[in-house]
N, C-alpha and C positions, 0 to 999 in steps of 0.2 A: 773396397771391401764388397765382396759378392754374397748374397744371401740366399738361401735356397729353403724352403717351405713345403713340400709338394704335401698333399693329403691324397689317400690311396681308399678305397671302399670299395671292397668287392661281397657282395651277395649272390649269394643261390636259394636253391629251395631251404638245404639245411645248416647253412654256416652263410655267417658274416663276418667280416674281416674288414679290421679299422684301422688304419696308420695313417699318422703324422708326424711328420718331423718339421723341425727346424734345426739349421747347420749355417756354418760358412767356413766351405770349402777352401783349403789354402790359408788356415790362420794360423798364427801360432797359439793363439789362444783356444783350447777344446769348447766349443759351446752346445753343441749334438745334447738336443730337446726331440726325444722319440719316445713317442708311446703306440703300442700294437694293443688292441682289442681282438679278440679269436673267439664266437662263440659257435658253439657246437650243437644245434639246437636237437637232433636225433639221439648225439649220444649225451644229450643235459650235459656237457662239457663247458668250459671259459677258462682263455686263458691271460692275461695282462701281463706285458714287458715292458718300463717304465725306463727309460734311460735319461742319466742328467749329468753333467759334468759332478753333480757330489753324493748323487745316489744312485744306485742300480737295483732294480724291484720286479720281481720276479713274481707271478700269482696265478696259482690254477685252482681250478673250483670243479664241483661234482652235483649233481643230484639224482638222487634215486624218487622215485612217484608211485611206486607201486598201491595194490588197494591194503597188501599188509605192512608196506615198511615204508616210511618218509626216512629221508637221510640225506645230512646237507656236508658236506668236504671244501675245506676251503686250505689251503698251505702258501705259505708266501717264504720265499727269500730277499733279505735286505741284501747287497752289496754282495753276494755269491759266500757268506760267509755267517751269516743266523738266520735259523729257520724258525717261523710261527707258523703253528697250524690249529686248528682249530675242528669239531666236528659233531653233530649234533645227528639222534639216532631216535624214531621211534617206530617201535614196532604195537601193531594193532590188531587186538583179539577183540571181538564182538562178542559175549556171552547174555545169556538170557541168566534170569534171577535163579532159576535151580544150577546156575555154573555150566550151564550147555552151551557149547561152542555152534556161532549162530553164523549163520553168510549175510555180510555186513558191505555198502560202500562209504568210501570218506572219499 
């Protein structure tokens, strides 16, 4: 039986990229253990691909940072066949006490 494992990591200024697997090639038995890490650091992007002989996991994420809006996205697929998502939003007005709209940082 031949086993093969390689780990993959590639970085730049704005993404990083994570793979690992585990296999053995020529079996009759499916054992393919791979997970990919994708983050996207320019565009607040991530992505995760999760493979196993009894699940398949699919997951991509978002952030927005501005000085008016936070907003966080997140979606996953189990098995290419149910989706969860998920997504949280907040938008940001600075007013002073008579209700005037004031230039604010968070």
């Amino acid at each position: 039986m031949t086993c093969m494992m390689p780990v993959c990591c590639v970085q730049s200024d704005d993404t990083d990229v994570l793979r690992v697997s585990f296999n053995t090639p020529g079996s009759r038995v499916d054992r393919e253990l791979t997970t990919e890490f994708h983050l996207d650091r320019q565009q607040q992007q991530m992505r995760l691909n999760v493979k196993t002989p009894w699940k398949k996991v699919n997951a991509r994420g978002s952030l927005v940072n501005e000085a008016t809006l936070k907003k966080a996205l997140l979606s996953a697929t189990l098995d290419e066949t149910t989706e969860y998502s998920i997504s949280a939003e907040l938008q940001v007005t600075c007013r002073n006490l008579l209700g005037e709209k004031l230039w604010c940082k968070i």
